[in-house]
N, CA, C and O of each residue as an XYZ file, in Angstrom:
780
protein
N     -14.678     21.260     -6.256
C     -13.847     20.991     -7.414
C     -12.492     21.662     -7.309
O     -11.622     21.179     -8.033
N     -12.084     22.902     -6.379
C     -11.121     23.394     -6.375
C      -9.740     22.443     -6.425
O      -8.957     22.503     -7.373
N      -9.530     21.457     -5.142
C      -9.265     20.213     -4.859
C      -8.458     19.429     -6.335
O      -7.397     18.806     -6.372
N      -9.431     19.752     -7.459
C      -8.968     18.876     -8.802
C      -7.729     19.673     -9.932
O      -7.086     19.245    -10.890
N      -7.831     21.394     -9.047
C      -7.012     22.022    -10.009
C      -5.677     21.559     -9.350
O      -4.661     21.733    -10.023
N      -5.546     20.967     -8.062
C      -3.910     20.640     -7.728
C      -3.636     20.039     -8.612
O      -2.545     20.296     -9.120
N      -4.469     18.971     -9.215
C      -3.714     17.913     -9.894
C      -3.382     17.839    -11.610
O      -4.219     18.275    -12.401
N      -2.322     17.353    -11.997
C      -2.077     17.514    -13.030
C      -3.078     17.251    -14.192
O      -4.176     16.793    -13.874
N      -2.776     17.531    -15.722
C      -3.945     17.334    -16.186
C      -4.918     15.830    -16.422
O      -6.134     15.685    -16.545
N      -3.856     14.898    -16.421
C      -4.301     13.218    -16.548
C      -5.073     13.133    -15.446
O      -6.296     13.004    -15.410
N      -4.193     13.222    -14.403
C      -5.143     12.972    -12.983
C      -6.270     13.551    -12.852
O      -7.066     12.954    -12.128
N      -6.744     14.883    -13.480
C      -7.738     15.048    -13.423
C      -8.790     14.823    -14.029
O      -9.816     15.288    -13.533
N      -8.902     13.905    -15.513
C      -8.971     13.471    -16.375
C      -9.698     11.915    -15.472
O     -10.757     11.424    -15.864
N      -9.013     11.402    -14.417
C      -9.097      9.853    -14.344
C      -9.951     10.411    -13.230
O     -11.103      9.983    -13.297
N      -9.755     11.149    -12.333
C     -10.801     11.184    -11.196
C     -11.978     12.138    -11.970
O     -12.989     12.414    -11.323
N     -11.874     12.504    -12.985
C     -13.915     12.806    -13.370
C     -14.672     11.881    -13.767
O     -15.887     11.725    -13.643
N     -13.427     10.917    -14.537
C     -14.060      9.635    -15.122
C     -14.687      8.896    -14.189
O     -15.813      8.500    -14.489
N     -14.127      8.527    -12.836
C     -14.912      7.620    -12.117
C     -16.033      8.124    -11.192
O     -16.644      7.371    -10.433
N     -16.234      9.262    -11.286
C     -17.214     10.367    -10.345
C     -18.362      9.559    -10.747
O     -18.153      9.000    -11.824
N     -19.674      9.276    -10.160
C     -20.845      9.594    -10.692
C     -21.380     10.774    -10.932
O     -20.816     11.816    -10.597
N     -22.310     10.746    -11.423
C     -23.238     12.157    -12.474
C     -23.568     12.682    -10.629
O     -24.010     11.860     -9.825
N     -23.254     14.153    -10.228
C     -23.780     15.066     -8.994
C     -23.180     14.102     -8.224
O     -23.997     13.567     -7.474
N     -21.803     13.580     -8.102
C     -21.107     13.474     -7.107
C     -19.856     14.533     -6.403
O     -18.766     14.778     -6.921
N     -20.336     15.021     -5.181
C     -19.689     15.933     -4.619
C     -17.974     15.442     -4.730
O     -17.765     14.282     -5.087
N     -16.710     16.397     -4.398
C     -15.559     15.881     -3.897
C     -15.418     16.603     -2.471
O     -15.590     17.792     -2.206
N     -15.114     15.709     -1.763
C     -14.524     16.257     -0.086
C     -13.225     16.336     -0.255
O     -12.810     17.354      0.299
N     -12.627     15.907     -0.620
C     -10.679     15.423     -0.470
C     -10.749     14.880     -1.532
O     -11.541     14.023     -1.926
N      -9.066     15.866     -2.533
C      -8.549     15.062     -3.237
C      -7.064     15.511     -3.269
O      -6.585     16.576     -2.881
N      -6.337     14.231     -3.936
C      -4.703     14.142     -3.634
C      -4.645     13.444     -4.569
O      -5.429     12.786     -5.254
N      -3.096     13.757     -4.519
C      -1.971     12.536     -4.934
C      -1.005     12.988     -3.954
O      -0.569     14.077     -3.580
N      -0.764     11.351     -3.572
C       0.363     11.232     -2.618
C       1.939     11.653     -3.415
O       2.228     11.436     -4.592
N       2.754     12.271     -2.419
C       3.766     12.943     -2.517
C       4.707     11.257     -2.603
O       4.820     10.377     -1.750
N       5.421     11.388     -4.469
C       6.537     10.199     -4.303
C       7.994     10.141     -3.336
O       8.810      9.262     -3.055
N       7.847     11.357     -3.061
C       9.054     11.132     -2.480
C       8.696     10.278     -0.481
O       8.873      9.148     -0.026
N       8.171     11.548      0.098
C       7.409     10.909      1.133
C       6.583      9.148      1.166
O       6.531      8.354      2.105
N       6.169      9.052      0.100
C       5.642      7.193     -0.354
C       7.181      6.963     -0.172
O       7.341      6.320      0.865
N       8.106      7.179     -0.645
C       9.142      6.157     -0.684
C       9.863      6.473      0.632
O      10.401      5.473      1.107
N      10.030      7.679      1.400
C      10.561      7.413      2.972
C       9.562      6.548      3.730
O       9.979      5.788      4.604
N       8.820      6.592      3.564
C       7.299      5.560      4.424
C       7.935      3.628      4.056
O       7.759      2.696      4.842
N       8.481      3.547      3.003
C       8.717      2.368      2.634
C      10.310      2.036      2.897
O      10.673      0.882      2.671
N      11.213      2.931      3.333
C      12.657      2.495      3.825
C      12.688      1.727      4.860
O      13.752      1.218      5.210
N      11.597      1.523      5.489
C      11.703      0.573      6.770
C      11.979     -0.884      6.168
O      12.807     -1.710      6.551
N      10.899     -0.988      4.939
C      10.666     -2.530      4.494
C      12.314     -2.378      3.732
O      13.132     -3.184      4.175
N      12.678     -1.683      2.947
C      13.964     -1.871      2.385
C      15.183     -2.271      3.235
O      16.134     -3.014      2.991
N      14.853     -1.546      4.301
C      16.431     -2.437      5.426
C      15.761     -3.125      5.696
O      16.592     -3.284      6.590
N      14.830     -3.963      5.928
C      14.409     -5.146      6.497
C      15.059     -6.273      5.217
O      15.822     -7.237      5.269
N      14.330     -5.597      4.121
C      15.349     -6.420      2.670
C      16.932     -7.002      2.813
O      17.416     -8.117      2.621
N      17.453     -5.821      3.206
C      18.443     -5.885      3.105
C      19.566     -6.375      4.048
O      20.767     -6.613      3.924
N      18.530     -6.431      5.183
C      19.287     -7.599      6.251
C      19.195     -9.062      5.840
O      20.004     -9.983      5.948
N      17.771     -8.987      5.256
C      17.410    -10.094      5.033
C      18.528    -10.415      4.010
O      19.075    -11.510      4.138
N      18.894     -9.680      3.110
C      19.713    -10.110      1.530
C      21.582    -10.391      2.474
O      22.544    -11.000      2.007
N      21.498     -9.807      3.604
C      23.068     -9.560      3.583
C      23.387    -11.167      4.621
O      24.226    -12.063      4.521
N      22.375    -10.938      5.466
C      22.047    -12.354      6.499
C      21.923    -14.316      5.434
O      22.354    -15.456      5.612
N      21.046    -13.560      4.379
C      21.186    -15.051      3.420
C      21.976    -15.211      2.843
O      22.568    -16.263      3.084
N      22.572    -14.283      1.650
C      23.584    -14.096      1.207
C      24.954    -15.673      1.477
O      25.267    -16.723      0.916
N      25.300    -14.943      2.561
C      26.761    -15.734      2.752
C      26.343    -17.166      2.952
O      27.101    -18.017      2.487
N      24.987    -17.658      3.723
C      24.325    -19.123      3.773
C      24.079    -19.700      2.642
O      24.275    -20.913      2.566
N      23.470    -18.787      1.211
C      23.134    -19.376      0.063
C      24.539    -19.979     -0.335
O      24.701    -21.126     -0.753
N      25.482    -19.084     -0.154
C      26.826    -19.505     -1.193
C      27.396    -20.883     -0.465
O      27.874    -21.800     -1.131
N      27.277    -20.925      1.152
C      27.676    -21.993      1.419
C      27.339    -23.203      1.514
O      27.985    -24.201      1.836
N      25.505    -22.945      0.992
C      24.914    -23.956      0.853
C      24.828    -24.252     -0.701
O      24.366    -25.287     -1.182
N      25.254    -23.372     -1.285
C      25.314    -23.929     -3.219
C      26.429    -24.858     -2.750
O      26.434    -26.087     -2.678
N      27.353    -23.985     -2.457
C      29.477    -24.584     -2.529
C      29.118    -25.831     -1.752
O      29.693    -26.830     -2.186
N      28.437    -26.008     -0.870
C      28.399    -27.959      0.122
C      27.626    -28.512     -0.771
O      27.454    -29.718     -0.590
N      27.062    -28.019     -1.736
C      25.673    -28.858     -2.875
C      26.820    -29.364     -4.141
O      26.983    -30.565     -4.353
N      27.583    -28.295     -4.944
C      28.096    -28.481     -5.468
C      29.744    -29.613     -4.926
O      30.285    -30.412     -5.690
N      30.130    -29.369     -3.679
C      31.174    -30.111     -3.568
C      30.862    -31.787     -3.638
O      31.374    -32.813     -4.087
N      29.595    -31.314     -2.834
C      29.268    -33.000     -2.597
C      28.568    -33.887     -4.063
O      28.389    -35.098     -3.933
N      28.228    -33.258     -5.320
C      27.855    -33.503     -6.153
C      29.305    -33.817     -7.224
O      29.494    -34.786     -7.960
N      30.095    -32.743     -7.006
C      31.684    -33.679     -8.205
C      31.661    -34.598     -7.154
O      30.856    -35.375     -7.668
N      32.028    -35.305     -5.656
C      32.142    -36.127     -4.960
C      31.612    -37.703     -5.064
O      32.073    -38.769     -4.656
N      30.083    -37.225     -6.018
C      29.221    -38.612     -6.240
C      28.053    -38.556     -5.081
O      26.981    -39.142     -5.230
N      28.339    -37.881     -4.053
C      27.225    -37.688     -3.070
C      26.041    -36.813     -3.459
O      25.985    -35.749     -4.077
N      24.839    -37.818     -2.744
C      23.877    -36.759     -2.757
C      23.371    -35.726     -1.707
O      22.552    -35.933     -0.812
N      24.077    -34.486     -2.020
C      23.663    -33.820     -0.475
C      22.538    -33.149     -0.168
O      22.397    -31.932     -0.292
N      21.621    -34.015      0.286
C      20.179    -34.009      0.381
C      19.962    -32.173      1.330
O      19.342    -31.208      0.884
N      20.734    -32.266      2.703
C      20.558    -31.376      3.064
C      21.058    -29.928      3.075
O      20.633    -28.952      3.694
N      22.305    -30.091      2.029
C      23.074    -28.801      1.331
C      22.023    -28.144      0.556
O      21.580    -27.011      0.740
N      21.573    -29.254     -0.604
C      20.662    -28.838     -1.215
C      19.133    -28.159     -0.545
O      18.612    -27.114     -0.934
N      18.697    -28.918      0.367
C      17.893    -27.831      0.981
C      17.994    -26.664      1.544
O      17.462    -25.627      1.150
N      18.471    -26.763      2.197
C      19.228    -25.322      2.620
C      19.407    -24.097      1.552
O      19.072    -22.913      1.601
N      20.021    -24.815      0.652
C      19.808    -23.880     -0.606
C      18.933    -23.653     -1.148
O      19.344    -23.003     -2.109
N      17.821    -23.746     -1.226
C      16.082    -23.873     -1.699
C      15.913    -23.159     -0.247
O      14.713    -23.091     -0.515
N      15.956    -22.858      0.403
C      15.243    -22.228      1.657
C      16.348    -20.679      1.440
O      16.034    -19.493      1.539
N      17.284    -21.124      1.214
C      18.317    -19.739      1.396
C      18.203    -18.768      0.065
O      18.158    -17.539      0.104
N      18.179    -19.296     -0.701
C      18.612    -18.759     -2.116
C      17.322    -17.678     -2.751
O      17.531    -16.655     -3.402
N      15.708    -18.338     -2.281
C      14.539    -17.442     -2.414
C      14.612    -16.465     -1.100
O      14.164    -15.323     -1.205
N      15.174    -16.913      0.131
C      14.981    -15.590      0.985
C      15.594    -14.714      0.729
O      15.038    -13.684      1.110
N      17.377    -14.387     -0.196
C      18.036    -13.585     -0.419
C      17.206    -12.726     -1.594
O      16.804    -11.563     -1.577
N      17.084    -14.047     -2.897
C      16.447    -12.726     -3.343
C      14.724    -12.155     -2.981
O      14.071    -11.368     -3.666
N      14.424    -12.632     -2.088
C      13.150    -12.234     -1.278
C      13.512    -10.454     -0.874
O      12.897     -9.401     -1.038
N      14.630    -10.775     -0.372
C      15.678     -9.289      0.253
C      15.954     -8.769     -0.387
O      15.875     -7.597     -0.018
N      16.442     -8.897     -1.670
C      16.889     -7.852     -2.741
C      15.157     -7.027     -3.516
O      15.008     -5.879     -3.937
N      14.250     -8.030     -3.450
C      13.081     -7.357     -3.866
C      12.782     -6.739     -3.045
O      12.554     -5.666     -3.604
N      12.582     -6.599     -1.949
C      12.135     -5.815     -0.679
C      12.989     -4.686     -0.667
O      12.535     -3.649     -0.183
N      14.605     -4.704     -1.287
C      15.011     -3.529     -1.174
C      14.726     -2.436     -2.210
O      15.127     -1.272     -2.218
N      13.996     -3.032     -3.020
C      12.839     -2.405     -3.971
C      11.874     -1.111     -3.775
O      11.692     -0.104     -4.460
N      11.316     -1.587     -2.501
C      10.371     -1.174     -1.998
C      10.052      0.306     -2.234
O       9.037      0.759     -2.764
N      11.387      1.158     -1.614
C      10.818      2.628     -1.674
C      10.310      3.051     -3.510
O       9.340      3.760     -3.779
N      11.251      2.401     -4.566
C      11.459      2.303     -5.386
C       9.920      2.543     -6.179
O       9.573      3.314     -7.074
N       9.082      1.328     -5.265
C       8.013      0.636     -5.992
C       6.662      1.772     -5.279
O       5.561      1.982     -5.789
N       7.080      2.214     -4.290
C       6.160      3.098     -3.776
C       6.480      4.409     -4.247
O       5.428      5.013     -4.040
N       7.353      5.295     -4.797
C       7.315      6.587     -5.587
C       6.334      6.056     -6.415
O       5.140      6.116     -6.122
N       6.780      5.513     -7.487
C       6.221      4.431     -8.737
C       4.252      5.093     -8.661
O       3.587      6.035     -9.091
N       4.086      3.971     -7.907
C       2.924      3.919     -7.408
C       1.920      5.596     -6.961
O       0.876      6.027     -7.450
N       2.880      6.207     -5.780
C       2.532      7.787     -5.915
C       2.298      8.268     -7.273
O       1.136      8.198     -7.674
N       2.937      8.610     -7.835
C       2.960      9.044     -9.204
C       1.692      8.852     -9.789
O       1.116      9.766    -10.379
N       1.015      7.223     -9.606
C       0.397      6.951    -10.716
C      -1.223      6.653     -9.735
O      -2.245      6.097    -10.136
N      -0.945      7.238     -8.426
C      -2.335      7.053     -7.776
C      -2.960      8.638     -7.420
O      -2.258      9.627     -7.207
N      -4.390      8.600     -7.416
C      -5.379      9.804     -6.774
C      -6.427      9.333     -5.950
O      -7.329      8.598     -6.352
N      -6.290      9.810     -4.652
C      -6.685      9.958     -3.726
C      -8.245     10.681     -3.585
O      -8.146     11.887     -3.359
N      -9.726     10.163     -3.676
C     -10.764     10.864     -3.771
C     -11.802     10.776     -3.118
O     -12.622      9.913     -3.432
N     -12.020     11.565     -2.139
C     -12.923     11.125     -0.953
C     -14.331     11.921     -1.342
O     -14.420     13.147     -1.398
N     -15.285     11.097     -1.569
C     -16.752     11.773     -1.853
C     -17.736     11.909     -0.504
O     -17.391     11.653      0.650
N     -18.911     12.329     -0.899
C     -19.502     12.274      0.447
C     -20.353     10.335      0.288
O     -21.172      9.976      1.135
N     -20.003      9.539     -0.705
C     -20.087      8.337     -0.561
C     -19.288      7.717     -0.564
O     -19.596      6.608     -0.128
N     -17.753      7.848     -0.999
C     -16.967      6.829     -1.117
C     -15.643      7.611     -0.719
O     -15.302      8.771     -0.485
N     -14.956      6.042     -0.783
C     -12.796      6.881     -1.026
C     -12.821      5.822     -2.239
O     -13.258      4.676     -2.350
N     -12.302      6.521     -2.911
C     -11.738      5.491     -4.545
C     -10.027      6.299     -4.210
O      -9.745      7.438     -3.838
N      -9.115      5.037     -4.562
C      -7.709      5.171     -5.198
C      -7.754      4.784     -6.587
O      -7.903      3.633     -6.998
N      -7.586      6.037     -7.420
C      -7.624      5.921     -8.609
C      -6.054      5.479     -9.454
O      -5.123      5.874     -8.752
N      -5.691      4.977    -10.381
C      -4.736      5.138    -11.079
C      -4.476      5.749    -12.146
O      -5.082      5.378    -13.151
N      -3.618      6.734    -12.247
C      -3.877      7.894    -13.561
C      -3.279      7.096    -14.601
O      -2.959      7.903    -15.474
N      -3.099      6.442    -14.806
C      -2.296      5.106    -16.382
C      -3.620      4.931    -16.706
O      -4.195      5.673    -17.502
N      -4.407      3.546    -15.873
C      -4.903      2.851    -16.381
C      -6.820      3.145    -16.418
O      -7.717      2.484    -16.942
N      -6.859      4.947    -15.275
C      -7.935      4.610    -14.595
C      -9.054      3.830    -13.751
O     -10.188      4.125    -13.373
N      -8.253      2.737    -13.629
C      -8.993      1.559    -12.620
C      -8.880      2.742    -11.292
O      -8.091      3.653    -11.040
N     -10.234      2.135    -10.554
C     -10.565      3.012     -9.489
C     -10.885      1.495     -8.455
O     -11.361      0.464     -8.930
N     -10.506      1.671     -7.013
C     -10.262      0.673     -5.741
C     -11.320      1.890     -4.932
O     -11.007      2.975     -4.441
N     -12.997      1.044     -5.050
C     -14.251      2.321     -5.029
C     -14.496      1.120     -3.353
O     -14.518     -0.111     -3.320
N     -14.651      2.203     -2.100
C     -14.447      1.548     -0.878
C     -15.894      2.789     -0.415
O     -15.851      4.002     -0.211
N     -16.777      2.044     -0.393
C     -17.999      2.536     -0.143
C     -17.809      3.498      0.997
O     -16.645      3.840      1.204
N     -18.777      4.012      1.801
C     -18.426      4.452      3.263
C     -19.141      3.259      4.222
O     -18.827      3.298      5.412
N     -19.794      2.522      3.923
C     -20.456      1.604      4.831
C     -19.548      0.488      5.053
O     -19.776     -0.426      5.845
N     -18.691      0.576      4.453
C     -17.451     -0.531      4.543
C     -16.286     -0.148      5.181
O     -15.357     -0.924      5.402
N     -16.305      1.144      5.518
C     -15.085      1.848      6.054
C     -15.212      1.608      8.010
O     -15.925      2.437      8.574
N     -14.795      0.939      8.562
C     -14.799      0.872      9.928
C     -14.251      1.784     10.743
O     -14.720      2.168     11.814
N     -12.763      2.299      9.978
C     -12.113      3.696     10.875
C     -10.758      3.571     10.472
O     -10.156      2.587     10.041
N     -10.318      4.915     10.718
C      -8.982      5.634     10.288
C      -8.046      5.869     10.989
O      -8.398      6.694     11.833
N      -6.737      5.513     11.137
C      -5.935      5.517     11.850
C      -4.675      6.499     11.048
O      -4.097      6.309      9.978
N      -4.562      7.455     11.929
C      -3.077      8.408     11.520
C      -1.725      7.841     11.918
O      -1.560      7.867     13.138
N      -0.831      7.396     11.304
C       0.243      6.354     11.468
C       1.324      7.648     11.867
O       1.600      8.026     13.005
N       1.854      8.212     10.532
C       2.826      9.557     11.418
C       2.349     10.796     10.359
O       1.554     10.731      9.421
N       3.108     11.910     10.844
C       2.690     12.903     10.317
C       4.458     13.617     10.537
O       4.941     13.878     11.639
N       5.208     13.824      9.131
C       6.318     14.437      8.958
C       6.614     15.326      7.893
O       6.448     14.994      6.719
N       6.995     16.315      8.198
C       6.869     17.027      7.021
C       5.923     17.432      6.286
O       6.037     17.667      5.083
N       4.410     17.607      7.269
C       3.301     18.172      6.717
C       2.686     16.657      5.982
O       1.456     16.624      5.960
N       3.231     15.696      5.520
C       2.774     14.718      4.749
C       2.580     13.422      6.101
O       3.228     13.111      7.100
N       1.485     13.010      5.528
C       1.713     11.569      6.714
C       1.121     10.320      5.602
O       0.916     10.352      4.389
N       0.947      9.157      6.706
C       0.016      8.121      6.687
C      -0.889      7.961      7.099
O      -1.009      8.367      8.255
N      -2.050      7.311      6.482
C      -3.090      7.111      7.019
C      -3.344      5.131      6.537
O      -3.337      4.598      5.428
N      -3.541      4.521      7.946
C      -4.252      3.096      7.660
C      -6.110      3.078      7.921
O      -6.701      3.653      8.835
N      -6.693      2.290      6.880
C      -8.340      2.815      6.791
C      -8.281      1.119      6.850
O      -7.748      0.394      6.010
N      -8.989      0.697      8.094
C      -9.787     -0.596      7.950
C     -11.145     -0.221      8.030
O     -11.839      0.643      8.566
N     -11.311     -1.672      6.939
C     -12.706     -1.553      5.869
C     -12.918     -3.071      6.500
O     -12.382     -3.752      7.374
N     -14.118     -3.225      5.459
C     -14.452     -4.870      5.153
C     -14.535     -5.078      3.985
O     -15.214     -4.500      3.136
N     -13.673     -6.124      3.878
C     -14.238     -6.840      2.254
C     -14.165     -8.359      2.538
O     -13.435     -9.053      3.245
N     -15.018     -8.560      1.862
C     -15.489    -10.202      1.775
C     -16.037    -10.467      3.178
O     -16.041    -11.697      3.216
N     -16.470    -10.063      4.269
C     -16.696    -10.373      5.197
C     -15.628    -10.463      6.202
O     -15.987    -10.482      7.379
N     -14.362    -10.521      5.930
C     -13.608     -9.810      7.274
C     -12.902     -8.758      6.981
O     -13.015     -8.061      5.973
N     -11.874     -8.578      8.207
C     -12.406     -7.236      7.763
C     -10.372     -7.209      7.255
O      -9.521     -8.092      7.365
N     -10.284     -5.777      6.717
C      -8.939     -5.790      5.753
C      -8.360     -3.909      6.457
O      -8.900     -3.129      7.242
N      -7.072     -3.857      5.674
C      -6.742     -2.596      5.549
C      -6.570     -2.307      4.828
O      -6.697     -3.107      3.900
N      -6.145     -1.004      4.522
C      -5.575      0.170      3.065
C      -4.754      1.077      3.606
O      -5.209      1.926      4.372
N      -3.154      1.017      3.221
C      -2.356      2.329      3.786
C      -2.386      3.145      2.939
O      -2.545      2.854      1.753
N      -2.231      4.385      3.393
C      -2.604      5.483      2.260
C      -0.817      6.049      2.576
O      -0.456      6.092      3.752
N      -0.102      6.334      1.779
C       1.307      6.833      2.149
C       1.610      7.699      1.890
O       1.474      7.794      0.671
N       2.184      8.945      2.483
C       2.822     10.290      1.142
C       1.833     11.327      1.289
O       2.141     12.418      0.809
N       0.531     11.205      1.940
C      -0.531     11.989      1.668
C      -0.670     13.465      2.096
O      -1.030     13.517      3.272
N      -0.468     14.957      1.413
C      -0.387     16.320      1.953
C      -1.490     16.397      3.051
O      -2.344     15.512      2.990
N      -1.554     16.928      3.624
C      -2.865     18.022      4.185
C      -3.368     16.482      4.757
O      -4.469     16.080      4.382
N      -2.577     15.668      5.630
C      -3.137     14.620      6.054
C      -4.571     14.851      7.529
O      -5.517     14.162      7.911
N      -4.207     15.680      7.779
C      -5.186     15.961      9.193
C      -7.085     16.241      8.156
O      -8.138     15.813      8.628
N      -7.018     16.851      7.081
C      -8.027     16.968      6.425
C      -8.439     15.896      6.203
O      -9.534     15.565      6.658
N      -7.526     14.861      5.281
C      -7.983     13.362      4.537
C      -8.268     12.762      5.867
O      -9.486     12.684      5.708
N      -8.077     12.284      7.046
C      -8.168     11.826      7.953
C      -9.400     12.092      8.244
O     -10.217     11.185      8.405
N      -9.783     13.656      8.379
C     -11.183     14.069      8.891
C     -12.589     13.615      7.764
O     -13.604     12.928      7.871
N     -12.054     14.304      6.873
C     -12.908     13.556      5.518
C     -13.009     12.350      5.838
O     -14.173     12.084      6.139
N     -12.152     11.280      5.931
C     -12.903      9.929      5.186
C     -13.552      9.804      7.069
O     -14.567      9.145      7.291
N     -12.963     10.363      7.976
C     -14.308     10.157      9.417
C     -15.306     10.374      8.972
O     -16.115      9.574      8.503
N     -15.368     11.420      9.058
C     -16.575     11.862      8.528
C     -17.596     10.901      7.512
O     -18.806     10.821      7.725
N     -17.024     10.308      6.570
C     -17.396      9.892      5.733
C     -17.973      8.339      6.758
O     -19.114      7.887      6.845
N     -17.097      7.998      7.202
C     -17.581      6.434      7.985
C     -18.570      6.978      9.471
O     -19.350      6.427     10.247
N     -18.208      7.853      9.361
C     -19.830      8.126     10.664
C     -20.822      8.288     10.245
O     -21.850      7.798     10.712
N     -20.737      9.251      8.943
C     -22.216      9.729      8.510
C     -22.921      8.443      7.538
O     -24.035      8.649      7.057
N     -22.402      7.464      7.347
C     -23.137      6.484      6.780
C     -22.905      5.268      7.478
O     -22.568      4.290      6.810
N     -23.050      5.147      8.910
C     -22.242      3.817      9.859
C     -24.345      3.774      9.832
O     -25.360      4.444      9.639
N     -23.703      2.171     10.262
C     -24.678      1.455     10.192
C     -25.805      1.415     11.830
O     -25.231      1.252     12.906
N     -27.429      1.589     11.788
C     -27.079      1.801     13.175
C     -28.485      0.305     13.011
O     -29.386      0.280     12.172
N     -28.199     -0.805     14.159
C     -28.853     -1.272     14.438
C     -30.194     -1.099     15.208
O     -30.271     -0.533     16.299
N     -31.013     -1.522     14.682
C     -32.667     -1.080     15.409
C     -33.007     -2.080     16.022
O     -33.119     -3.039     15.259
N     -33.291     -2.378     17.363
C     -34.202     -3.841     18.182
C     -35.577     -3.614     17.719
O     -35.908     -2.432     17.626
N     -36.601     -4.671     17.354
C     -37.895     -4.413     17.145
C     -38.667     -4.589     18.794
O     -38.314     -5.137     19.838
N     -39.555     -4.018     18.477
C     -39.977     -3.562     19.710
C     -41.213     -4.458     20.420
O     -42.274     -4.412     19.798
N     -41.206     -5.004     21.249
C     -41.898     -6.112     21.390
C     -43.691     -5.677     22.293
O     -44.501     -6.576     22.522
């Protein structure tokens, strides 16, 4: 339980709520907002090429839509162009969102690794994202800066299989070991019957 005094008082509030009755904690967090939002500047210049690259195409594909329309013409392919250009720009301006949307998110997530599960909790709403350990396939350490890293955890859901980035996270070499731990000690082991 030590683990629960880091966290503020809500957060600690939302991760007892989803505990079961004599459920241990191995690891608990909240990811660092600032670190969530350097983890997400990659996708923001990607935005923003994207916004600066469409940009000047949207306007010249409105301005050939609009010229050819006072003209009496229908400019079938101005106008497309503009329907292809005009959602990728602002496709780019949302993407330059990104770090924005990942502090956001830090803030309002807890990190809780049991000796059965990892739940990402949300301290707003308390909805808990409860990822068994038999579903957890393995953990991958993405970087580690500033004491804070990433971690990507492919799981299965629905039958194939998925990921979860964890971003911002302190004391990442621990959470890493925890949720191993957690996917070895309940991995599945096949038995041949014996003939």
């Amino acid at each position: 339980m030590s683990g629960l005094l880091k966290l503020n008082e809500a957060a600690r509030r939302a991760a007892v709520h989803v505990l079961a009755p004599a459920e241990p904690i191995i690891f608990v967090t909240m990811p660092d907002p600032d670190e969530a939002a350097r983890a997400a500047w990659p996708t923001a210049a990607a935005g923003a090429l994207l916004a600066a690259l469409g940009a000047p195409l949207a306007w010249v594909a409105i301005d050939a839509s609009l010229i050819a329309l006072r003209s009496g013409g229908i400019p079938w392919m101005a106008m497309l162009f503009a329907l292809i250009t005009v959602p990728g720009c602002l496709m780019g301006v949302f993407l330059m969102l990104a770090p924005h949307a990942a502090a956001k998110k830090a803030r309002d997530t807890v990190i809780l690794v049991t000796d059965r599960r990892l739940l990402t909790i949300s301290v707003r709403t308390r909805a808990a994202t409860d990822l068994p350990a038999r579903a957890i396939l393995g953990v991958e350490r993405k970087k580690v800066e500033r004491g804070y890293g990433t971690l990507e955890i492919r799981h299965e859901a629905q039958g194939d299989a998925a990921e979860t980035v964890l971003a911002g996270i302190d004391d990442v070499l621990t959470a890493e070991s925890a949720i191993r731990r957690l996917s070895v000690d309940h991995s599945v082991t096949i038995i041949s019957p014996v003939h």
